[in-house]
C-alpha positions as CSV (number, residue, x, y, z in Angstrom):
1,X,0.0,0.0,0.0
2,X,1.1,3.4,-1.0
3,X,2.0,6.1,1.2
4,X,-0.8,8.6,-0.5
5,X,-3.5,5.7,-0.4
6,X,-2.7,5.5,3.1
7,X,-3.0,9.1,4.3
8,X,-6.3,9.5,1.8
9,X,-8.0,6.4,3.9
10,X,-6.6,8.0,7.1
11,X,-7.9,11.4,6.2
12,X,-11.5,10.1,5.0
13,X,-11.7,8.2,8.5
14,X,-14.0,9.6,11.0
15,X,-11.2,8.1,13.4
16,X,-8.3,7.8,12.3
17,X,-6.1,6.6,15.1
18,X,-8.3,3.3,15.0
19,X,-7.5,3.0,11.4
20,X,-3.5,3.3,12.2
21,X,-4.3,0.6,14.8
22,X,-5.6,-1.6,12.2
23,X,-3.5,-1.4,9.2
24,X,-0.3,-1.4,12.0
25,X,-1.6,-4.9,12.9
26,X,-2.3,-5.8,9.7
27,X,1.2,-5.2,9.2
28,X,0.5,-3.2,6.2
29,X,2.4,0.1,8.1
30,X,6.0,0.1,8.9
31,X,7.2,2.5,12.3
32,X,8.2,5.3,10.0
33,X,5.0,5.2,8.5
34,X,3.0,5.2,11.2
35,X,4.7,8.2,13.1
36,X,4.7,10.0,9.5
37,X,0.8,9.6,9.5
38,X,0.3,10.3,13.2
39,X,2.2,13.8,12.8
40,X,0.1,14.4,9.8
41,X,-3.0,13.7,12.1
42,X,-1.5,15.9,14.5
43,X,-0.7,18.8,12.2
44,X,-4.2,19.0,10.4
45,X,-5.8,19.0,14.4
46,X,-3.4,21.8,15.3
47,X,-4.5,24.0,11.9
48,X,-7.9,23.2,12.8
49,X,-7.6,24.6,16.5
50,X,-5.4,27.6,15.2
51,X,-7.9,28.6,12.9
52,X,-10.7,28.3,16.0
53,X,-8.2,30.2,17.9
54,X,-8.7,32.7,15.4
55,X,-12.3,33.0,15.5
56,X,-12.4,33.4,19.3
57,X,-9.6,35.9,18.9
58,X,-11.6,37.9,16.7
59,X,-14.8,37.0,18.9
60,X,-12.5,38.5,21.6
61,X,-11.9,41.4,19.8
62,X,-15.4,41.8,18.7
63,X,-16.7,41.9,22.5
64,X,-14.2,44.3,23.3
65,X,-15.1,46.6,21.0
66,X,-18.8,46.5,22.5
67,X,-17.4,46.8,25.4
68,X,-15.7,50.1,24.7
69,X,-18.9,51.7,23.4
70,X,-20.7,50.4,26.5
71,X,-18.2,52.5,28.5
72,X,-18.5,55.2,26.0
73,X,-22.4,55.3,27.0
74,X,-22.1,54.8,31.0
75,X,-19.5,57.7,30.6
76,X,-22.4,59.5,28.4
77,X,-25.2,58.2,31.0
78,X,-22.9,59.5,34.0
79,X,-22.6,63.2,32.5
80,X,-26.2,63.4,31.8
81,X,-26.7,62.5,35.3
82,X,-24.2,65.0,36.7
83,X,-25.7,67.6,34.5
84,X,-29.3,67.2,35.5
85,X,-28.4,66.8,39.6
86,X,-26.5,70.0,38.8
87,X,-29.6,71.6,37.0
88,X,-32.0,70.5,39.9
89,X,-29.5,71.6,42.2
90,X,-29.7,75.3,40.8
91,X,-33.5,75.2,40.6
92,X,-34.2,74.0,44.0
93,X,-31.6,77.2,45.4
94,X,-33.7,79.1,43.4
95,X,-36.7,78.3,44.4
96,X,-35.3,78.3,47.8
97,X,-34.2,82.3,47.3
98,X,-38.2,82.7,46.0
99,X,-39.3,81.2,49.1
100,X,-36.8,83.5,51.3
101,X,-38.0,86.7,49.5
102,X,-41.6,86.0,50.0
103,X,-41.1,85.2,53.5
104,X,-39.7,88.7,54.1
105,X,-42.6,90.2,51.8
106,X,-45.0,88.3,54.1
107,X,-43.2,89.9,57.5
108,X,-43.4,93.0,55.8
109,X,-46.8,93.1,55.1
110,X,-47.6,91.7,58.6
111,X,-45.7,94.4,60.4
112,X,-47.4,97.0,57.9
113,X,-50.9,95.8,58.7
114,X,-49.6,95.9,62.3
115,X,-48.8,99.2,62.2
116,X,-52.0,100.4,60.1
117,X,-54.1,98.8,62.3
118,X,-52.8,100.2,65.9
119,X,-52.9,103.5,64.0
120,X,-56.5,103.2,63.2
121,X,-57.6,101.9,66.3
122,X,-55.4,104.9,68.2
123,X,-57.4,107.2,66.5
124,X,-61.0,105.5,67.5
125,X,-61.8,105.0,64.2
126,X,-63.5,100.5,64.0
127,X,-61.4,98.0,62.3
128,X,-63.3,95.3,60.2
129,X,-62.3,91.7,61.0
């Protein structure tokens, strides 16, 4: 048996170690042979894991890219929070100054009517309830 028919009915074998087994005990395979084929075996299993490598390195890279622009929108999120806690900040002091100045218009107007009304009862003249 050839060399070339060997490694095509290795290669088409679903397993191919158990194929070695049995053409090594049919004595059909010398030593050489059979380490030649196993290395072959080997080598197409290692391409086939590089190239998976591959895909999860570039799965990798993928997530990582959506990772950044998740960040990128926290970071966005996190501003827009800042900026309306500082916006509510500034309306609740100035509602707070609103509140201030009509307490002191309201003290005002009470010590006014105070005043109006010990004047006009000084003089005699009735004060309405």
């Amino acid at each position: 048996m050839d060399i070339s028919e060997i490694v095509g009915t290795v290669a088409k074998s679903v397993d191919p170690i158990a194929v070695i087994q049995a053409l090594a005990k049919e004595k059909k395979l010398d030593k050489d042979d059979i380490q030649i084929l196993l290395l072959t075996s080997m080598l197409e299993h290692l391409k086939a894991m590089n190239t998976r490598l591959e895909n999860l390195a570039s799965s990798v890279g993928n997530i990582e890219t959506e990772l950044k622009n998740l960040r990128n929108e926290v970071a966005a999120l996190r501003e827009d929070v800042r900026n309306m806690h500082r916006d509510m900040r500034d309306r609740l002091d100035l509602i707070s100054n609103q509140l201030r100045v009509l307490n002191t218009n309201i003290a005002s107007t009470y010590e006014l009517t105070s005043k109006v009304v010990s004047v006009l009862m000084s003089k005699g003249l009735p004060v309405a309830p």
